[in-house]
Each structure stands twice: as structure tokens, then as C-alpha cells.
C-alpha positions in Angstrom: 10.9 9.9 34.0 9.6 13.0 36.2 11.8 12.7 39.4 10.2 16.2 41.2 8.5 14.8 44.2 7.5 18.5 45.6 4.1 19.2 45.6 3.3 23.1 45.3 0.0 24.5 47.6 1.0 28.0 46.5 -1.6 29.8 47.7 -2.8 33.1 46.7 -2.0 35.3 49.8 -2.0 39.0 49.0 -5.1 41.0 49.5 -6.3 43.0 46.1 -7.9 46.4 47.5 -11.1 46.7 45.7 -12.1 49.7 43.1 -13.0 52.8 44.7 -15.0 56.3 43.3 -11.4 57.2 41.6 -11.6 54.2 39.4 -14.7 55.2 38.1 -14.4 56.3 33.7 -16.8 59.5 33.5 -17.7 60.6 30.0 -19.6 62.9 27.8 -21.0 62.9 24.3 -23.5 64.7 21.8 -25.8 62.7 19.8 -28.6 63.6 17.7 -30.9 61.2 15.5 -28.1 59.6 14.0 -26.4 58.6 17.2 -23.2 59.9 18.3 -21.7 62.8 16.5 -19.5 65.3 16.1 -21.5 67.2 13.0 -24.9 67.2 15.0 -28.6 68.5 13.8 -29.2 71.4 15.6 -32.7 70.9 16.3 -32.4 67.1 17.7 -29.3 66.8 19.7 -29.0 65.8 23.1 -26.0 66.0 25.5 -25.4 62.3 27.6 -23.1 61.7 30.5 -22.2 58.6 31.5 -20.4 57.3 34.6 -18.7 53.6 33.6 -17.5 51.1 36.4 -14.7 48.9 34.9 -14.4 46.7 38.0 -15.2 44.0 39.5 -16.8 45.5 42.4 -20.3 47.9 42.6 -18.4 51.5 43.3 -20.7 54.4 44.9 -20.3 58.4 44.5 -22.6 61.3 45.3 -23.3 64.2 43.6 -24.5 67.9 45.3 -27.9 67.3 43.5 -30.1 64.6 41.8 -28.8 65.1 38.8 -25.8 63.7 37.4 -24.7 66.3 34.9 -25.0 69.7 36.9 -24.4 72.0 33.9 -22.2 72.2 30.6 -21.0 75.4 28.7 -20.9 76.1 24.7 -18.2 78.5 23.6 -18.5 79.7 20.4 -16.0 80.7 17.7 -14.3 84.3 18.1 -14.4 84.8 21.7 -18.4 85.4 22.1 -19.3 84.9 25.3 -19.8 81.5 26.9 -23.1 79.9 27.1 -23.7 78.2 29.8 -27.1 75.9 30.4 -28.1 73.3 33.1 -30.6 70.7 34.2 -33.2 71.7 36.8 -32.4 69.3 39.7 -33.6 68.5 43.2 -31.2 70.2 46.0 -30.7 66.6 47.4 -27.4 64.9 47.9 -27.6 61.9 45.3 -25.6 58.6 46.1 -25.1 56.9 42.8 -24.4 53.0 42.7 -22.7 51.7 39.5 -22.7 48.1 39.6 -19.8 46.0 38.8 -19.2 45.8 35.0 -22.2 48.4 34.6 -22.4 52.4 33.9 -25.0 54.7 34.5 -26.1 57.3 32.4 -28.4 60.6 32.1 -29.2 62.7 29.1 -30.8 66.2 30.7 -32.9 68.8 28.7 -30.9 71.1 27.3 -32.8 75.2 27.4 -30.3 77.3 25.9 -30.9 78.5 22.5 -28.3 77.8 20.4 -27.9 78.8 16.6 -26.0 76.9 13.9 -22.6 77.2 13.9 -19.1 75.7 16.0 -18.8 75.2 19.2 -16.4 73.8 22.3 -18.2 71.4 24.7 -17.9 71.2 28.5 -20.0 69.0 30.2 -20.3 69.6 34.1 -20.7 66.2 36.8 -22.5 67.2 39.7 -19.6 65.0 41.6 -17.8 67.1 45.1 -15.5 68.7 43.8 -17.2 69.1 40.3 -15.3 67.2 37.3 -15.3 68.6 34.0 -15.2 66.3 30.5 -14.2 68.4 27.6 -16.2 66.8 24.8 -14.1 69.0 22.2 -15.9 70.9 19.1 -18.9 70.2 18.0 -20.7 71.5 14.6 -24.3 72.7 15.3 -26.4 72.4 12.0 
């Protein structure tokens, strides 16, 4: 027979602080027709950033312009000289809302002219101060 006679009203009492901008995952990849790559068709790829929200609250940032990315930087094999491109982007102060859950995402037009060959990826979010993703080497083909 069951002789406990206490009844427990445990109550949850501690406040959990909600996400804030420093929660928020920021990544960057290169994908081409295929999808994501690594190996990546020269004439087709495209450079996305994305800005995930893992919780359970809508976070909000701001970036120095409309765009998300603000620029990213190739650096070739042997020590060439780094080429550097960016998105043409509205002078504007951008607040960004990821909902809970959610991400947001922008793929901007890349102008550089590139030729076949290996390089490092840096990809540049507009965020204050600027945050850099190192996408690693990529093979332009």
C-alpha cells in the first residue's frame, strides 16, 4: 500500500531569459546547379548566407545596409591578391526579424570575374561590428 500522503504543487519558479541577437547561427555556402558544393561550376554558382534562429523566441538584428551579406573575398592559391566583390545595397540601416524556429536567407549577385581554379571563401554579414563566416576552399570549374 502507498502510505505518502504529501501532495507536490512544485511549481516552476525560475525565469528562462529569452534568446537574444548572440543566439542567432549565421552561415555561408556556395551552390551551383547541383545544390551545395564544394567542387562548383564556375559559370552557375551562387554565394547564400543565412541567418538561423534556433529558439523559441523571434530574435531581431540590424545590419549597416539592406543587404544581409555586405561583401565576401576569394583568395586564390599562391598568394595572388585577394578578390574581393559585394552586393550593391541601399545605405539604410536594416532591422532583420528571424522568427522563432525560422532563418532568413539572401543569395546576392556576385560581379567579380573569377577563372577556374581554387580558392578560400569569406563571406561578409553586414551585422555592427561585421561577422565573417569562413566557408573554407572552394574548386571553381
Amino acid at each position: 500500500t502507498d502510505t505518502d500522503t504529501d501532495t507536490d504543487t512544485d511549481t516552476d519558479t525560475d525565469t528562462d531569459a529569452e534568446c537574444t541577437e548572440k543566439d542567432l547561427i549565421f552561415t555561408a555556402v556556395i551552390k551551383d546547379k547541383t545544390g551545395v558544393c564544394t567542387k562548383c561550376d564556375l559559370a552557375s554558382y551562387k554565394i547564400t548566407g543565412e541567418v538561423q534562429n534556433p529558439c523559441d523566441n523571434s530574435i531581431a538584428f540590424e545590419t549597416a545596409s539592406t543587404c544581409l551579406i555586405s561583401s565576401w573575398e576569394w583568395t586564390p592559391p599562391g598568394g595572388a591578391a585577394i578578390i574581393r566583390d559585394a552586393p550593391v545595397c541601399g545605405t539604410a540601416i536594416t532591422t532583420w526579424k528571424v522568427a522563432a524556429g525560422k532563418s532568413v536567407e539572401e543569395t546576392p549577385l556576385a560581379s567579380a570575374k573569377l577563372k577556374a581554379g581554387t580558392y578560400k571563401l569569406d563571406v561578409n554579414f553586414g551585422t555592427m561590428p561585421m561577422l565573417t563566416v569562413h566557408v573554407g576552399k572552394i574548386d571553381l570549374k
